[in-house]
C-alpha positions in Angstrom: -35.3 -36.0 108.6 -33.7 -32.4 108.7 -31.0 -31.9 112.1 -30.6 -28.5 112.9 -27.7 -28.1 115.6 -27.6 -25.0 117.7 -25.1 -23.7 119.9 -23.8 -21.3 122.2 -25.2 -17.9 122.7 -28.3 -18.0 121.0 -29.7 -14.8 121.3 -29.8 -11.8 119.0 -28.6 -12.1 115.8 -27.2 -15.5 116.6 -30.4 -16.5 117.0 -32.0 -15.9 114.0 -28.9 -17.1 111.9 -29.1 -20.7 113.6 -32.4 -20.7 113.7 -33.6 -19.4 109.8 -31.2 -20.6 107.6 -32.8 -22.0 104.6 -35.1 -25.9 104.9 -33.2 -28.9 103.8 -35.8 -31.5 103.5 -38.9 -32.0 101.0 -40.4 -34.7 102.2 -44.0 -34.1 103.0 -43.6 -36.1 106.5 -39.9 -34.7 107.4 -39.4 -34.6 111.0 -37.3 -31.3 112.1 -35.0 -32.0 114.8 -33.8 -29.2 116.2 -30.9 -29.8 118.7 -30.2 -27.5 121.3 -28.5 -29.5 123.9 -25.5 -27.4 123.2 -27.2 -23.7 124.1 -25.7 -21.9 127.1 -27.9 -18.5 126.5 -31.7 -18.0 125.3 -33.4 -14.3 125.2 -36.9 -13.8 123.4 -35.6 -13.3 119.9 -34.1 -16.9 120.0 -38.0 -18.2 121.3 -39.9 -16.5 118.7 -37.1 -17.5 116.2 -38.0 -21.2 117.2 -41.4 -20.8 116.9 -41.1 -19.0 113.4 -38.8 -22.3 112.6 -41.7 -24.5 113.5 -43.9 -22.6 111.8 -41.9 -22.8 108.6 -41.5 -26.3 108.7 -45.0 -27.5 109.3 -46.6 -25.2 106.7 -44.0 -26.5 104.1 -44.1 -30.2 105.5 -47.4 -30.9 105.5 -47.7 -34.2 108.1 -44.1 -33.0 109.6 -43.2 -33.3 113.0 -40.9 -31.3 115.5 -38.9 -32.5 118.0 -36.7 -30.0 120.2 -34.2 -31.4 122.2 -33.7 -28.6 125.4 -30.6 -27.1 126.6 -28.2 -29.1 128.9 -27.8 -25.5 130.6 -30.9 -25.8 133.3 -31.5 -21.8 133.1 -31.5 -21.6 129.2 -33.9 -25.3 129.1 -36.2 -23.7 131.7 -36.4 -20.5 130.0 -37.0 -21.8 126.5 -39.3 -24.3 127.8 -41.4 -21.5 129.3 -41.5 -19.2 126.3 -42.6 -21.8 124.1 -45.6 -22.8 126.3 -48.0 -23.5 124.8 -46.4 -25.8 122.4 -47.7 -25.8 118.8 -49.4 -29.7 117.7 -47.1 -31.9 116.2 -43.9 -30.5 118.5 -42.6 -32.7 121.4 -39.8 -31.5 124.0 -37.1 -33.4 125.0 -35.1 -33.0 127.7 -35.0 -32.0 131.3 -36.5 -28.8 133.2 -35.7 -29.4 136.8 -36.8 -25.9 138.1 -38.8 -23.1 137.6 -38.3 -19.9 135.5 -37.6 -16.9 136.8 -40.6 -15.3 138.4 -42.8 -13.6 135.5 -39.7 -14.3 133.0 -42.0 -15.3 130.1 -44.2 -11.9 130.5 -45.6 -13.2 126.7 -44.3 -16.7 125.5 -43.7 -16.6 121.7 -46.8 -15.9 120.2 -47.8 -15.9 116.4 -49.4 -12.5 115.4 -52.0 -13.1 112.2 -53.3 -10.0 111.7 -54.1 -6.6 113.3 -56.7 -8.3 115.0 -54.6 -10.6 117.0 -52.4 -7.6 117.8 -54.5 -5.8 119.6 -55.8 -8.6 121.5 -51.9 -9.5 122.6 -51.8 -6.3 124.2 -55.0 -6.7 126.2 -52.8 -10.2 126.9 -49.7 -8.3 127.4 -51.6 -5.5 129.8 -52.9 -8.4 132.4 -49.5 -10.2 132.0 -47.7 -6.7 133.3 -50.5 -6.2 136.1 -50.0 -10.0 137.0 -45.7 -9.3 137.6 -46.9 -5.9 139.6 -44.9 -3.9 136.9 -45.8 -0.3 137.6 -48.8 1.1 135.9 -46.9 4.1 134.1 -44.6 1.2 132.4 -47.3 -1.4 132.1 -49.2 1.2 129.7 -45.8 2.0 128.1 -45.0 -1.9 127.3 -48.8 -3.1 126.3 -48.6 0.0 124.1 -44.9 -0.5 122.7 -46.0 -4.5 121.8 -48.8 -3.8 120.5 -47.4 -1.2 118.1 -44.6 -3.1 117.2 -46.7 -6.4 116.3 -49.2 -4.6 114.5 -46.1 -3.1 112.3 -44.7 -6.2 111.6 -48.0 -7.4 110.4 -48.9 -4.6 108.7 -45.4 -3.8 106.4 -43.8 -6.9 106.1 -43.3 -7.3 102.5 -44.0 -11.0 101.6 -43.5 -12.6 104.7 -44.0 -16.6 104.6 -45.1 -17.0 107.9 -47.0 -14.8 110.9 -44.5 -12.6 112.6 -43.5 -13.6 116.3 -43.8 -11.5 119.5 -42.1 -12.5 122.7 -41.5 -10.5 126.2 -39.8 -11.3 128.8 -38.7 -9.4 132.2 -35.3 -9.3 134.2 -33.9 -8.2 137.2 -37.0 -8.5 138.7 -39.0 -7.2 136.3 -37.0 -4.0 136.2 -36.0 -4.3 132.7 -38.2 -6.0 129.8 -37.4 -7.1 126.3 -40.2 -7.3 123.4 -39.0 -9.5 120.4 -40.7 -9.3 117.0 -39.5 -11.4 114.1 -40.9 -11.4 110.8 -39.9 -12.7 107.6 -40.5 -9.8 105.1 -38.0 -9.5 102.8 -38.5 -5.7 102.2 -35.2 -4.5 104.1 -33.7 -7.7 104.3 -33.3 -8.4 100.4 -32.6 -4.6 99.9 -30.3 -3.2 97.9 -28.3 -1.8 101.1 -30.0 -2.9 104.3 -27.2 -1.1 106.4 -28.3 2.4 104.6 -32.4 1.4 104.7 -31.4 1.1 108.6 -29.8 4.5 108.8 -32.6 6.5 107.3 -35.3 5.0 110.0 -33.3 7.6 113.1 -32.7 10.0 110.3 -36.7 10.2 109.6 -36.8 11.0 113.3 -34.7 14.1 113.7 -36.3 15.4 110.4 -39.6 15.3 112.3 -41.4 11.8 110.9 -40.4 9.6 113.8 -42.7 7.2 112.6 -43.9 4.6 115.2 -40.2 3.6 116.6 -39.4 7.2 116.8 -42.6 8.0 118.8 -41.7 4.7 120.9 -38.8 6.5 122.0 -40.0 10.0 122.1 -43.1 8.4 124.6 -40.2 7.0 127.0 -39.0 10.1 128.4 -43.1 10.5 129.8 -43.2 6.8 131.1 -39.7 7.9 132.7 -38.6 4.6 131.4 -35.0 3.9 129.2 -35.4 2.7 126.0 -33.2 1.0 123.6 -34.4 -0.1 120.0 -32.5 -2.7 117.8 -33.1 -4.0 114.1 -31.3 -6.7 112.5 -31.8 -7.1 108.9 -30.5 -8.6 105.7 -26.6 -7.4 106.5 -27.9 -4.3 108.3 -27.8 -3.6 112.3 -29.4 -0.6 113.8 -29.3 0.5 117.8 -31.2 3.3 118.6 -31.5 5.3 121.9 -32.6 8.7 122.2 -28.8 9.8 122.8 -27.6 8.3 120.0 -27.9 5.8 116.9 -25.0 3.9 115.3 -25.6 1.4 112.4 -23.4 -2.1 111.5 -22.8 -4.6 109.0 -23.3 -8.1 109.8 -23.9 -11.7 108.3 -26.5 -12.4 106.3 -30.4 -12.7 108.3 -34.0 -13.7 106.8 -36.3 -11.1 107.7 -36.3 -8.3 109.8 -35.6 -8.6 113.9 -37.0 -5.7 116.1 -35.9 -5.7 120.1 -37.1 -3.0 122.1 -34.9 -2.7 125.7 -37.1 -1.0 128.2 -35.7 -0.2 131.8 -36.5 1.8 134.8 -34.5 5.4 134.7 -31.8 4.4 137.1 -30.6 1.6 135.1 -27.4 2.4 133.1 -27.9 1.4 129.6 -26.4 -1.2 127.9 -25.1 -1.0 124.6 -24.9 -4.5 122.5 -22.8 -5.7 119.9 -24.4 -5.1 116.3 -21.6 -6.6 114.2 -18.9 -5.4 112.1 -18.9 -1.6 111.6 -18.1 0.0 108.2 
């Protein structure tokens, strides 16, 4: 039996600290129970963490279970519950969901992304989910096109992941701002020699004219009149990237590599978020 206790704010890099820190059981029938009662706070980095956590333990536990205890917080239980729906087999919920989700909050519930394949057919997934939550066509194109690109990258130059990277999107403020998760657990960045300076050359690329696809994520924005805000958490490194500006961050130690891409209608002000300890 491996417990895994989360708590607090588990979003971000948070998240995907709590969520994949190294297994602690061999046996081939270990049941992972992972305890989340204590969680005030989910976003989709924390839901396709989870899934990427499940994923780990059942390929390395061959007849292993998973049981995940909810949050007692009845927003955070509601909103995991949704973006984990469908469940994988051999994964029970326990707990309470007493009400409903935000309207179209889980835009894509975390979804495992094989191959190039199954990228392109999340954003034929992702494109109906947008028309579905009346998100305006300009955006809608912008988002299918943005998750798409960004799952397809994981897949593509993740170097030596263990599992499938994970995609989630969710909405907010009434689907006025939406949030596309990818975590993968390629260790190129993360085990570099300096993931803070690997970080710093991906805006750098940009301005010296190969924006590569994040670059031309942000470059497209200004067209979709849409505000964008990109953020990588790697190894020790932390990017956030806007077309303004770009700072980078040294944090805790994370497995893989963590891609969020912020996208919100032009009158929202963004929002800058807290990538760790600068130096």
């Amino acid at each position: 039996m491996e417990w895994l206790s989360l708590s607090g704010d588990l979003t971000r890099d948070s998240a995907v600290e709590q969520l994949l820190a190294p297994s602690t059981s061999a046996d081939a029938d270990s049941e992972l129970g992972l305890h989340a009662d204590a969680v005030r706070r989910i976003d989709a980095v924390a839901a396709a963490a989870v899934r990427l956590r499940m994923a780990r333990h059942h390929r390395e536990h061959e007849q292993g279970t998973v049981t995940l205890m909810l949050p007692d917080e009845s927003s955070a239980a509601v909103r995991l519950a949704a973006l984990l729906d469908p469940l994988p087999e051999r994964v029970t919920l326990a707990g309470q969901v007493n009400e409903q989700p935000p309207a179209n909050y889980a835009l894509v519930p975390a979804t495992p992304v094989e191959d190039s394949h199954a990228a392109v057919a999340l954003g034929s997934w992702t494109l109906e989910a947008c028309e579905r939550a009346g998100i305006a066509r300009r955006r809608t194109a912008f988002v299918t096109a943005a998750t798409m690109e960004l799952a397809d990258n994981a897949v593509v130059h993740a170097e030596a992941p263990t599992d499938a990277p994970v995609v989630a999107v969710t909405t907010a403020t009434r689907g006025r701002v939406v949030e596309i998760a990818v975590v993968d657990t390629g260790r190129g960045i993360a085990e570099s020699s300096d993931p803070r300076e690997f970080l710093r050359t991906v805006p750098r690329r940009a301005l010296d004219g190969e924006s590569g696809f994040l670059g031309n994520i942000l470059q497209r924005a200004e067209k979709a009149r849409v505000r964008v805000q990109v953020q990588i958490f790697a190894g020790t490194g932390r990017l956030l990237w806007t077309p303004m500006r770009h700072r980078t961050a040294v944090g805790r130690h994370l497995s893989g590599t963590t891609v969020v891409v912020r996208i919100s209608e032009e009158r929202e002000v963004s929002r800058s978020s807290s990538l760790g300890r600068s130096g």
